[in-house]
C-alpha positions as CSV (number, residue, x, y, z in Angstrom):
1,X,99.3,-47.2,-11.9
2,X,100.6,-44.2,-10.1
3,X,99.0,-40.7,-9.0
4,X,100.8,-39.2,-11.9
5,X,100.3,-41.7,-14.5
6,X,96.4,-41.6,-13.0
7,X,96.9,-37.7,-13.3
8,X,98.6,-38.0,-17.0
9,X,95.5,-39.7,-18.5
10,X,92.9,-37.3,-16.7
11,X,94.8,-34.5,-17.9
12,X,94.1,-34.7,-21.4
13,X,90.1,-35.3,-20.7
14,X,90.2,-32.0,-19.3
15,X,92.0,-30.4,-21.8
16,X,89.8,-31.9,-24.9
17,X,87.3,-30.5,-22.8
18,X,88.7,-27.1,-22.0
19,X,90.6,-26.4,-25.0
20,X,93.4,-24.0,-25.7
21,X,92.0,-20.9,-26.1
22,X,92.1,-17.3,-24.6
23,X,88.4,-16.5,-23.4
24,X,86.8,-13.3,-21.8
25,X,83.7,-14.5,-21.3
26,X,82.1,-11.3,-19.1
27,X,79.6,-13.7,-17.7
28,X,81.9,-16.6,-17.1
29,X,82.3,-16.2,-12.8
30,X,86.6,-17.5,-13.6
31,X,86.7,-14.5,-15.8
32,X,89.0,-14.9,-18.3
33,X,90.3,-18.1,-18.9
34,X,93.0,-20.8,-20.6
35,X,93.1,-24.5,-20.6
36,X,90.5,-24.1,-18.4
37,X,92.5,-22.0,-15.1
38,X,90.2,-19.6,-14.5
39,X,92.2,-15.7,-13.4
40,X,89.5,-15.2,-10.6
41,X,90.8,-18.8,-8.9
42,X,94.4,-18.7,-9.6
43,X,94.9,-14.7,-9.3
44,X,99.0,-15.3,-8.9
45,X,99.1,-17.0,-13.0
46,X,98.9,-14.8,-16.5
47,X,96.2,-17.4,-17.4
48,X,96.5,-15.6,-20.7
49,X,100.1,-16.5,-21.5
50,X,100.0,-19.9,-20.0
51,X,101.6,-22.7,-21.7
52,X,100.1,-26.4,-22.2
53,X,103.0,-28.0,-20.2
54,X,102.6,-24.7,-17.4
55,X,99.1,-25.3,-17.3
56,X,99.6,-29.2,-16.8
57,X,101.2,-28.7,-13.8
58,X,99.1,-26.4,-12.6
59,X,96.4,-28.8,-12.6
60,X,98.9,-31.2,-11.1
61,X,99.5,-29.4,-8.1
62,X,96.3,-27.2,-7.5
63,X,94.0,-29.5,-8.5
64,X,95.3,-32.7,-8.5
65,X,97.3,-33.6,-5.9
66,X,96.1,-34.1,-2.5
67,X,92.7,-34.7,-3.3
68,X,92.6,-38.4,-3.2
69,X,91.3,-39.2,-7.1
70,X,94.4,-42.1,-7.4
71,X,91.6,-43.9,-5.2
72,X,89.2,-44.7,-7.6
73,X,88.8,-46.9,-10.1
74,X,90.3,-45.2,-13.4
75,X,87.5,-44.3,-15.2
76,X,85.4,-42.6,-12.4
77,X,88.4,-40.9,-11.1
78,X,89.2,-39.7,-14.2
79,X,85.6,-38.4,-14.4
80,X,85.5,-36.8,-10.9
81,X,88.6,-34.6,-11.8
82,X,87.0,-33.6,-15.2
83,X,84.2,-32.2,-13.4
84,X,86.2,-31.3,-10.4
85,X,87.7,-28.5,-12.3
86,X,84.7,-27.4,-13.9
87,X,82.3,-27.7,-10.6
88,X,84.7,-27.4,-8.1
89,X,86.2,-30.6,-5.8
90,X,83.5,-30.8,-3.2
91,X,80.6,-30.8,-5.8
92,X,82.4,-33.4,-7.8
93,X,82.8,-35.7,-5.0
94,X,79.2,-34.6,-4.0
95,X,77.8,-36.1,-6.9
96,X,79.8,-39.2,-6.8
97,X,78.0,-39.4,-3.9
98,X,75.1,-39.4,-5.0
99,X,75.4,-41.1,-7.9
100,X,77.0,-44.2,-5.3
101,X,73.8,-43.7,-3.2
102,X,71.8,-44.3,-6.7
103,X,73.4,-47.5,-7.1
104,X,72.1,-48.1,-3.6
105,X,75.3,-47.7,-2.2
106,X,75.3,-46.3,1.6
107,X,78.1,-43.7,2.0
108,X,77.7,-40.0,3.4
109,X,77.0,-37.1,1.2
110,X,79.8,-34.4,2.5
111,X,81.9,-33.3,-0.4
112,X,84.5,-35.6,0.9
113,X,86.8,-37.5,-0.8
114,X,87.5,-40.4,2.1
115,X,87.8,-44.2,2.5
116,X,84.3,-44.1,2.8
117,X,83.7,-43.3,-0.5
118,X,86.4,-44.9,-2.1
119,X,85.9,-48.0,-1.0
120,X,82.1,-47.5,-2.2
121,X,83.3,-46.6,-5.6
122,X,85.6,-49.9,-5.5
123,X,82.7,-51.9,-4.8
124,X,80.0,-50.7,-7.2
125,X,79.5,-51.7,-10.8
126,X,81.4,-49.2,-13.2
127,X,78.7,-49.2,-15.6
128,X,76.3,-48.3,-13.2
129,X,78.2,-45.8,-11.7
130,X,79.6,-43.9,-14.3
131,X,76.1,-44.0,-15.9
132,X,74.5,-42.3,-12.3
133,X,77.9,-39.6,-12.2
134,X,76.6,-38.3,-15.4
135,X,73.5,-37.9,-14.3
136,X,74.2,-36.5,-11.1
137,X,76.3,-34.0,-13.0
138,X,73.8,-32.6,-15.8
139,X,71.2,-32.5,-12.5
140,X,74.3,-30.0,-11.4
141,X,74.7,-28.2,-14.3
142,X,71.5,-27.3,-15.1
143,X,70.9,-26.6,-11.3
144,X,73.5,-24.1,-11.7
145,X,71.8,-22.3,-15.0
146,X,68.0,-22.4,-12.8
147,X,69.5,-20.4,-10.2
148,X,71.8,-18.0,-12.8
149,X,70.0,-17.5,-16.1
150,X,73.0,-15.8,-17.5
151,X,74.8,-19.0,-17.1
152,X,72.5,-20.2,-19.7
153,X,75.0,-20.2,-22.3
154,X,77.3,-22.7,-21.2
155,X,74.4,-25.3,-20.5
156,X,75.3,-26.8,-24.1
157,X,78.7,-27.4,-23.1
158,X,78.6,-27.8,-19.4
159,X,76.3,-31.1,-20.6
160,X,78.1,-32.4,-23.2
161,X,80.9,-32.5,-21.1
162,X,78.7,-33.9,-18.2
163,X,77.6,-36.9,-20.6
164,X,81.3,-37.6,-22.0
């Protein structure tokens, strides 16, 4: 399978995920967002009028490409870049990780997104590892609400989506 067709089936995780709607959430740090392209991250797009297929290939080329994800096996990969747009890249790959050093996996915990790590994520069983990712990210999530209370109300979300 290729980057993009890789890329094609990710996509549409992380727009069931984000959805297709206009918010202004005053406590959401993005400010207002579409599709899930934050204005605060991508200050050059009218997030507001962005369209499906523009905001497709947004995520192809900002968030995407260049960041290794064609790597993995699918179904992590696919996983890393759902979160990688919600948590950013480095705590993605940070709590694949983890979650590879919970399947007693040795790799190094640096946010990076090497052979290291890839080659880990070859290796372990899927089950297992998709299982620890989760974890790994709800641990993240709700890390992120203990040190920002206002950030409470996205918790819901921010673990239903690290469950999926």
């Amino acid at each position: 399978m290729t980057s993009r067709e890789l890329f094609d089936r990710a996509i549409e995780v992380v727009l069931e995920h984000e959805g297709d709607t206009y918010t202004d959430n005053p406590v959401d740090r993005g400010g207002p967002t579409k599709f899930g392209i934050a204005q605060r991250w991508n200050p050059d797009l009218d997030v507001a009028s962005l369209t499906r297929a523009q905001a497709v290939e947004v995520y192809w080329e900002r968030y995407w490409r260049g960041h290794r994800y064609e790597f993995l096996p699918e179904a992590i990969a696919i996983k890393v870049f759902d979160l990688a747009v919600n948590l950013g890249n480095k705590t993605a790959v940070t709590c694949l990780q983890r979650a590879l050093q919970a399947c007693g996996l040795r790799v190094v915990i640096d946010g990076i997104l090497g052979t290291e790590t890839c080659g880990a994520a070859e290796q372990a069983d899927q089950k297992a590892l998709m299982a620890a990712l989760r974890s790994e990210a709800a641990g993240e999530y709700r890390l992120r609400v203990a040190r920002s209370a206002d950030q409470i109300v996205f918790q819901g979300g921010w673990l239903n989506r690290a469950y999926a």
